[in-house]
C-alpha positions in Angstrom: 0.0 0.0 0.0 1.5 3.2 -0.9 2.2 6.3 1.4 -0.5 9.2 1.1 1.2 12.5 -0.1 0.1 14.8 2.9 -1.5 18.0 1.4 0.2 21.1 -0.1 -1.6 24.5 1.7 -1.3 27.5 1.3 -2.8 29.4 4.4 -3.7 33.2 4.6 -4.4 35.6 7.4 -3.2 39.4 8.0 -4.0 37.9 12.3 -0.7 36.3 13.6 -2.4 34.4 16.4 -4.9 32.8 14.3 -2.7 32.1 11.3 -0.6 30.1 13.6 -3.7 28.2 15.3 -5.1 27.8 11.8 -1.3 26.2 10.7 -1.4 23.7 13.7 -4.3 22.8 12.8 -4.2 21.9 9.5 -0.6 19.9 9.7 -2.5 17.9 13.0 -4.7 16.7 10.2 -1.7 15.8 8.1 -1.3 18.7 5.9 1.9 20.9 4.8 1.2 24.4 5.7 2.7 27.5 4.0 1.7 30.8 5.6 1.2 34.0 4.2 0.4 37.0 6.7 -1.3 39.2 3.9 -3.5 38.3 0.6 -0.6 40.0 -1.2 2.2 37.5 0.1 -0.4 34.8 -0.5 -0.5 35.4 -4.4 3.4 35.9 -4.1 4.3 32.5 -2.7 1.2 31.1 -5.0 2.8 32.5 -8.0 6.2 31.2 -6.9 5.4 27.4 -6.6 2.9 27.4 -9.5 5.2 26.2 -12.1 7.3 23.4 -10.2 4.8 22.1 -6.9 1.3 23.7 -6.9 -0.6 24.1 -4.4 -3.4 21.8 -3.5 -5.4 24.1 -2.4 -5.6 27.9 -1.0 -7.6 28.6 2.1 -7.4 32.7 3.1 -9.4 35.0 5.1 -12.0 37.0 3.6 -11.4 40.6 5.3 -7.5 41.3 5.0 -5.4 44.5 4.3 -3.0 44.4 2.2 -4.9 41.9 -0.3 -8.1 40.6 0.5 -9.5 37.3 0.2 -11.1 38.4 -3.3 -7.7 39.4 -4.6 -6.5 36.1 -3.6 -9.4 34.2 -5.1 -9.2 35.7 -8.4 -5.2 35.6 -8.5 -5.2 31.9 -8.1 -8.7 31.2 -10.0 -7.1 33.1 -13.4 -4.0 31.1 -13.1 -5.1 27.5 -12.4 -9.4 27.3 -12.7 -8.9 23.6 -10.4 -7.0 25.4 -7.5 -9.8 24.8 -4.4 -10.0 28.0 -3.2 -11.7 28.3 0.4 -12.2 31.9 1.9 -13.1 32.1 5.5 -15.3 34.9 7.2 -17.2 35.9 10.3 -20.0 36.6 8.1 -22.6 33.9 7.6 -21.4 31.5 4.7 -24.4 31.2 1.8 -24.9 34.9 2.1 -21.2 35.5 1.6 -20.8 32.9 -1.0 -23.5 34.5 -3.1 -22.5 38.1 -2.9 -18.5 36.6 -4.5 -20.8 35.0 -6.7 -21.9 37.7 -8.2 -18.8 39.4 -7.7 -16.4 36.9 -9.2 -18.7 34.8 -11.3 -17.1 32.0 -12.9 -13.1 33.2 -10.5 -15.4 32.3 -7.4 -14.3 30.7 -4.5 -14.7 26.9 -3.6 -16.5 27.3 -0.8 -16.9 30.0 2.8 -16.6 28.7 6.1 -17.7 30.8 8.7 -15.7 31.5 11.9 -15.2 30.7 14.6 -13.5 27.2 12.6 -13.3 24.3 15.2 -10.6 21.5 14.5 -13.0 19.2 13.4 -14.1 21.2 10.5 -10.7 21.7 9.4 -10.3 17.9 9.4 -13.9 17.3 7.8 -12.3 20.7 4.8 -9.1 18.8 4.3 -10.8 15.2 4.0 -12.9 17.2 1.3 -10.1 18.9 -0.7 -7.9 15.2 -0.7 -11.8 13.7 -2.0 -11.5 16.1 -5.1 -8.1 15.6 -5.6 -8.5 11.8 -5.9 -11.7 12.4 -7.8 -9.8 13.9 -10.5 -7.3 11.6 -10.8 -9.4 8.5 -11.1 -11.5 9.8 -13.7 -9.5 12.7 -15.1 -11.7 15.3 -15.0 -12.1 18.4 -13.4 -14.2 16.9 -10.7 -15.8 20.0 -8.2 -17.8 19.3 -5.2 -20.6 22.0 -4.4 -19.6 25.0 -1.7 -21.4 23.6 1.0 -20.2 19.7 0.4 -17.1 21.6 2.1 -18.7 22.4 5.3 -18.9 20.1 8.1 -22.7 19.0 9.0 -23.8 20.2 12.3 -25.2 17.0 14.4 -28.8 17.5 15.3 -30.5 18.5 18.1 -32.6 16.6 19.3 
């Protein structure tokens, strides 16, 4: 049985503290973790590795100076369409996803989480982005999953 490759992320967020919490949390769920402190490093170090090791997938903050999350979204969306692209926000995620809808059209993101992120939806996010990477390599395709496939479901109250 061969050896998984752990993911390839690039992770952006102009907040040190929760950049850092974000990285843990992501290489606990066997992920490689880049970070970037502003959208504007983000596309830098995404322009940087396109050619030689790609990213598997971007995940960034919506609300950043100094590049937001829809600078980063469309940087990497122009340049490589199958990039998975998830912006996180404090606002709520559906409403958010259809305003860069409308915003970005077909450069849109992925998917929106909304914070506060808990570790078990970054586990459930990066089970989801290795799903569409596999996906595309068994059947060659450029295999998406919709935006809320990406979102951990909430266990019911009962």
């Amino acid at each position: 049985m061969s050896e998984v490759k752990p993911l390839e992320l690039l992770v952006i967020d102009d907040e040190p503290h929760v950049l850092d919490l974000w990285k843990e949390f992501f290489e606990l769920s066997g992920a490689r973790v880049t970070k970037a402190s502003s959208g504007n490093e983000g596309i830098e170090l995404y322009n940087a590795r396109l050619a030689d090791n790609p990213y598997d997938a971007v995940i960034s903050d919506l609300n950043m100076s100094n590049g937001s999350g829809v600078d980063v979204t469309r940087a990497v969306k122009i340049l490589s369409p199958l990039t998975q692209v998830i912006v996180i926000t404090g606002r709520e995620a559906n409403e958010e996803y259809a305003r860069l809808r409308q915003e970005l059209g077909e450069l849109k993101p992925d998917a929106v989480l909304t914070k506060p992120i808990q570790f078990d939806d970054i586990q459930y996010l990066v089970d989801k982005i290795r799903h569409v990477l596999d996906m595309r390599k068994r059947v060659q395709s450029d295999y998406t999953l919709q935006p809320d496939e990406y979102i951990r479901p909430k266990p019911s109250q009962s």
